[in-house]
C-alpha positions in Angstrom: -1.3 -4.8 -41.7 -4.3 -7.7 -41.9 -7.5 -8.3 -40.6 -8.1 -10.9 -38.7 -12.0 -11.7 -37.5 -13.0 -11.9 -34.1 -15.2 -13.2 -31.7 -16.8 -11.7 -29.2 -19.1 -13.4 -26.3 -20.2 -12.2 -22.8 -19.9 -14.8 -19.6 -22.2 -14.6 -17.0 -19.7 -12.3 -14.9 -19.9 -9.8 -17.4 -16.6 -9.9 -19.1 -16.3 -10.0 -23.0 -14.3 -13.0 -24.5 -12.4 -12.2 -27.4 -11.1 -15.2 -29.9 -9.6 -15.1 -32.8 -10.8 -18.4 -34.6 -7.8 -17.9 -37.6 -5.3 -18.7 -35.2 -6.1 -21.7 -32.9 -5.7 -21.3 -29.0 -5.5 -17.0 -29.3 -8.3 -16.0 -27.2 -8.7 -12.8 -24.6 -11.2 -11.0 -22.2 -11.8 -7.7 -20.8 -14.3 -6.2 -18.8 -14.9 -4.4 -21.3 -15.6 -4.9 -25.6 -12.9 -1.8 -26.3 -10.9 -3.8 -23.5 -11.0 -6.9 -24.9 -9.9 -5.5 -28.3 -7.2 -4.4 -27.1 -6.3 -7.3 -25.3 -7.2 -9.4 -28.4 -5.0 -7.2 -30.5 -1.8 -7.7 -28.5 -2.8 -11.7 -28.1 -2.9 -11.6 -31.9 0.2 -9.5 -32.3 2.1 -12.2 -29.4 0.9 -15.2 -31.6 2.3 -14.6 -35.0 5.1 -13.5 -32.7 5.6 -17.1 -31.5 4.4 -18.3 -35.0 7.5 -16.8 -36.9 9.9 -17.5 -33.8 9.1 -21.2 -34.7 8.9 -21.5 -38.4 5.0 -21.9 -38.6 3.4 -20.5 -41.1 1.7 -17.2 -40.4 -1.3 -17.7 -42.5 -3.0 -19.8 -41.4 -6.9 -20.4 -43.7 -10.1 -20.9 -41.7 -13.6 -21.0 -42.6 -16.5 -19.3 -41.0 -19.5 -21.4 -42.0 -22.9 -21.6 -40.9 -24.5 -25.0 -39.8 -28.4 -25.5 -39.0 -29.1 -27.5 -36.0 -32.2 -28.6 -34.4 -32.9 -27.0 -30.8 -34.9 -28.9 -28.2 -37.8 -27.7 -27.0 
């Protein structure tokens, strides 16, 4: 098992995007925030999936990090 961080934002349709910023390109959505875990879980599980299948490596580092920017009034 590993934890993995995760992303989760609301479009203006209401569904909950769920991204997974360790492993580039594995996002999913549900109409729903326990949906979109779930769906996020199995997108997760189907990446490392195709990770091994092609020799990447499975861990792969990110940073979270925090940057100050202006906003315009």
């Amino acid at each position: 098992m590993r934890k993995f961080q995760i992303l989760l934002q609301q479009d203006r349709d209401g569904w909950i995007t769920a991204e997974c910023p360790e492993l580039p390109g594995c996002v999913s959505q549900g109409r729903t925030e326990a949906e979109a875990l779930v769906n996020i879980r199995e997108a997760i599980f189907v990446s490392l999936e195709a990770r091994a299948a092609h020799g990447l490596p499975l861990e792969v580092t990110a940073k979270v990090l925090e940057v100050e920017v202006e906003v315009p009034a």
